[in-house]
N, C-alpha and C positions, 0 to 999 in steps of 0.2 A: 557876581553873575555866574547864572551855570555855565560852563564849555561843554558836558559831553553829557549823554543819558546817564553814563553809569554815575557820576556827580549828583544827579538830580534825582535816581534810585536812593543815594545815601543818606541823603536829604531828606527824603519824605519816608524812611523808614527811622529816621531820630524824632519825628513829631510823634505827640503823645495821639495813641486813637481809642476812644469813647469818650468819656468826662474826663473834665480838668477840674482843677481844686475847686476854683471857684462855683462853676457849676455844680459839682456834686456839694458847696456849700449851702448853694441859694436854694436846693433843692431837699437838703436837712431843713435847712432855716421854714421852707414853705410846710415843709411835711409839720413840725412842731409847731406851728403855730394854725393848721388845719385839724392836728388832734387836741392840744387846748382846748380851740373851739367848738370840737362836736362833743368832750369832754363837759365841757360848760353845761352846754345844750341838753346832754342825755339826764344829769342831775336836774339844773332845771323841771325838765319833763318829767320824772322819776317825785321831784314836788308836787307839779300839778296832780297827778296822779290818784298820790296820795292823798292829798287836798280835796280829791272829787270821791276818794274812797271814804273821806271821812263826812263829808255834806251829808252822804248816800246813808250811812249808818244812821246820823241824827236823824235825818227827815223819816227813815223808816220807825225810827224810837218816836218820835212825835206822833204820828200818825198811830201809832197802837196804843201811847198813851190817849191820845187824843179820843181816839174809839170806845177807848173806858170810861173817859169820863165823859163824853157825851151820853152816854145810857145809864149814866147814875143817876139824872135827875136832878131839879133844883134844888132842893130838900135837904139834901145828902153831899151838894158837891162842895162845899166847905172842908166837910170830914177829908174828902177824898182828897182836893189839892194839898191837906196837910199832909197826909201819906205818901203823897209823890217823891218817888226816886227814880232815878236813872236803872235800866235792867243792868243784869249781869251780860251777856252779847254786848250792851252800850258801852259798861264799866271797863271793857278788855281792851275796846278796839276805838275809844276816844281817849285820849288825856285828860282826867281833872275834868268828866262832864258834869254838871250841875243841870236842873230842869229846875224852874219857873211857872207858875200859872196864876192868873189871876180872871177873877169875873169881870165881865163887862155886860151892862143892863142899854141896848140900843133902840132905837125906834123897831129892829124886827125881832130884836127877842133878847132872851139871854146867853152871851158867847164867851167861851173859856179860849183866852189868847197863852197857849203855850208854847214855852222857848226854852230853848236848850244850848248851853254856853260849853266851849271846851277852847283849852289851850292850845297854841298851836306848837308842837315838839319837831319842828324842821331847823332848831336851833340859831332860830335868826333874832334880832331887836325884833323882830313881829311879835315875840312872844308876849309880849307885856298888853294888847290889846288880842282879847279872846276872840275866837269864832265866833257866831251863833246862827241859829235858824229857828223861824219862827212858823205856826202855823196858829189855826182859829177853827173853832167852829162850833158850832149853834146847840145848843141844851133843845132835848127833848121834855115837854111838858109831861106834868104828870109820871114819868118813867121810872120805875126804881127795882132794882134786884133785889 
C-alpha cells in the first residue's frame, strides 16, 4: 500500500513510459507483415502491367499486318501469308512472337484470321502455355498492288 505522496512519486517515476516490449513487438510484427503485403501486391501489379503492355504491342502488330494483307487481294494473298513475319518493334518488345494466318472462304466473303503467339517471360509455370491474340478481317475483291 502507499503511505505518503513522496512513495507513490517513486512509484510512478519506476514505470516504464511510451512502449513496452511487447507493444513495440506487435507493432514490428504488424509493420512486416503490412510491407510483405503491399510488396506482394506492387509485383503483382508491375505483372499486370506488363501483361497489358505486351496485348497492346501484338494487337497493334496485327492490325498492320492485317492492313497489308487485306489490300493484297485474293490472287496474291497465299504469297503474302507465306512471307508473314513478326516486325522488328514486335521482335524487341514480345518474347519468342510468332504470327499465323490462314484463309477462310464464309458466306460474306473471304477472311484472313491472324494470330500472333508470344511466351510469357514473368517467370512463372505460365510459361509453357503461350499468349495469343487474334484478329480477322475480310479480303478486298479484285485489289492488288
Amino acid at each position: 500500500m502507499i503511505k505518503n505522496a513522496r512513495q507513490f512519486r517513486t512509484m510512478q517515476s519506476n514505470l516504464p513510459s511510451g512502449f513496452t516490449k511487447i507493444e513495440l513487438l506487435a507493432s514490428v510484427m504488424l509493420l512486416m507483415a503490412v510491407m510483405s503485403v503491399t510488396a506482394t501486391m506492387f509485383h503483382k501489379v508491375n505483372l499486370v502491367w506488363k501483361d497489358i503492355r505486351h496485348h497492346r504491342v501484338a494487337t497493334g502488330e496485327l492490325a498492320n499486318q492485317l492492313d497489308v494483307l487485306t489490300r493484297v487481294g485474293t490472287e496474291d494473298i497465299e504469297a503474302a501469308i507465306g512471307e508473314l513475319k513478326p516486325s522488328v518493334i514486335c521482335g524487341n518488345a514480345l518474347p519468342k512472337p510468332t504470327l499465323s494466318a490462314k484463309v477462310v472462304k464464309d458466306a460474306i466473303g473471304e477472311r484472313v484470321d491472324l494470330e500472333i503467339q508470344w511466351r510469357n517471360s514473368n517467370g512463372t509455370r505460365a510459361d509453357a502455355r503461350p499468349n495469343r491474340a487474334r484478329l480477322s478481317g475480310w479480303l478486298m475483291e479484285g485489289t492488288s498492288k
